[in-house]
C-alpha positions in Angstrom: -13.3 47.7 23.2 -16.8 48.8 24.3 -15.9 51.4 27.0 -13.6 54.5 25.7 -10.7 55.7 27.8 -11.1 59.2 27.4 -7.6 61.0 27.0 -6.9 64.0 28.7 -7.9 67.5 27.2 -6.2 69.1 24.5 -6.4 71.9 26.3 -4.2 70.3 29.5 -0.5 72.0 29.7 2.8 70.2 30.7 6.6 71.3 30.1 4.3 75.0 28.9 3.0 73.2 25.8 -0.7 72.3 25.3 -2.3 69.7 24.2 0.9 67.4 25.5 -0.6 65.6 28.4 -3.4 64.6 25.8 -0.6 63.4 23.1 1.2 61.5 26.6 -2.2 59.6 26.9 -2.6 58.7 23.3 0.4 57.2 22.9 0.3 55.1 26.2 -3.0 53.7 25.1 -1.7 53.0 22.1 1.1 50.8 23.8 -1.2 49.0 26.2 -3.3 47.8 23.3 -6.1 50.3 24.9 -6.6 53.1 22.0 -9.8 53.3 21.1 -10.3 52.8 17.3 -12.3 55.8 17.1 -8.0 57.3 17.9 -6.6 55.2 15.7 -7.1 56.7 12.2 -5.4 60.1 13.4 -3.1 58.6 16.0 0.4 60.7 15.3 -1.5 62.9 12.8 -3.6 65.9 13.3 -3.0 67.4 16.7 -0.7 64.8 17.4 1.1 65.8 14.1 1.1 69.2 15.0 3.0 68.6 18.3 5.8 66.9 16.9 5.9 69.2 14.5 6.0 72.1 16.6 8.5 70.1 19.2 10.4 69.2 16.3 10.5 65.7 17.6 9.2 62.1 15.3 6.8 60.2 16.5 8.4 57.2 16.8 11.3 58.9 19.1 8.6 60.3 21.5 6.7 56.9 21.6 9.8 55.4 22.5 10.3 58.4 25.2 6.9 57.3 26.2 7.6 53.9 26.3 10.1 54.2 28.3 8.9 56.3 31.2 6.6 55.4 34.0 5.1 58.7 34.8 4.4 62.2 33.5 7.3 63.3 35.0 9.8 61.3 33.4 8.1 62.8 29.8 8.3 66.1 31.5 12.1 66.3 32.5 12.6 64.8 28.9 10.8 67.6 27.1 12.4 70.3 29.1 15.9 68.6 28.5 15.5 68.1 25.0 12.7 69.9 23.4 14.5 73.4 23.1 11.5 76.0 22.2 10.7 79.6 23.1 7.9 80.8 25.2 6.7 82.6 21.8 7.0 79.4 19.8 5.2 77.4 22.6 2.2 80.0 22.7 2.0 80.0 18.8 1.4 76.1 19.1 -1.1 76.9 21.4 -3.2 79.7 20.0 -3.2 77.4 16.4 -4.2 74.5 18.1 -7.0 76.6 20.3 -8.2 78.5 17.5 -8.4 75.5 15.0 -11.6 75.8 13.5 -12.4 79.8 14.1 -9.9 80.9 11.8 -11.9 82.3 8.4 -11.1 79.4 6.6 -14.4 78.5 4.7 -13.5 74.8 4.6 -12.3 74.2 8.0 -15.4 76.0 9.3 -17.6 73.4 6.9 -16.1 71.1 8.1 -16.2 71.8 12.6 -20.1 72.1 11.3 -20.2 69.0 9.4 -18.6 67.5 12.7 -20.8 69.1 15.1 -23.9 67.9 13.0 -23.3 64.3 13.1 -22.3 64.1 17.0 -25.8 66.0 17.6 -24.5 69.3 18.4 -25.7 71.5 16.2 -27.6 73.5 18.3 -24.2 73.9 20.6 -23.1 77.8 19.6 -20.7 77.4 22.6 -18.7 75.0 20.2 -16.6 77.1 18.0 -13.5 75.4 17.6 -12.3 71.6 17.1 -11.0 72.0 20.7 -14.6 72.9 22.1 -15.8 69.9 20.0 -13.5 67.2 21.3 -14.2 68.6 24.6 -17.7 68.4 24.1 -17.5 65.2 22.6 -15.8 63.5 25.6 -18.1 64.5 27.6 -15.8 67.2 29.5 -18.1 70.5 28.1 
């Protein structure tokens, strides 16, 4: 698996929760045999973690939600019919997820520089939080 499919952005939006269209694209690379192993490790931790967290959802029932759509729509009327969170819950998810990394957490911090050091962007000031790095990472920044 030379060439990397690039999921989309954490920062993309769908059903008003971010970082969902990313999760979406995860999972169906996952199914077609397609995830890059640099995915793999965290696949349905981390971020992805978070989510289903959040969504209070498991990961296997939304792969099998996944699995059995077609399109982003079909995950989209499935979230709004069963995923029953506030506006205020939603933007909480989001504001942790986008500010992962800038918090003043001493290790986390250690930890974004650690990462921005071995991909070769240490001299990158613009990337301040894990979002900014995967951005920058996949090329989108």
């Amino acid at each position: 698996m030379a060439n990397i499919i690039f999921p989309r952005s954490p920062r993309e939006v769908m059903a008003g929760w971010t970082y969902l269209p990313r999760f979406v694209d995860k999972i169906r690379l996952h199914l077609a045999g397609q995830l890059h192993p640099d995915y793999q490790e965290n696949f349905c931790k981390g971020f992805d973690a978070a989510w289903l967290k959040a969504a209070g959802v498991s990961a296997e029932q939304f792969i099998e939600v996944v699995r059995n759509s077609i399109t982003d729509g079909e995950v989209c009327d499935w979230v709004m019919n069963n995923v029953r969170k506030t506006d205020v819950e939603k933007a909480a998810h989001r504001d942790a997820l986008l500010n992962h990394g800038k918090q003043d957490d001493p290790q986390l911090k250690a930890r974004l520089k650690m990462r921005k050091e071995q991909a070769g962007f240490a001299h990158r000031d613009d990337i301040q939080t894990f979002v900014d790095f995967i951005d920058a990472d996949e090329k989108r920044i």
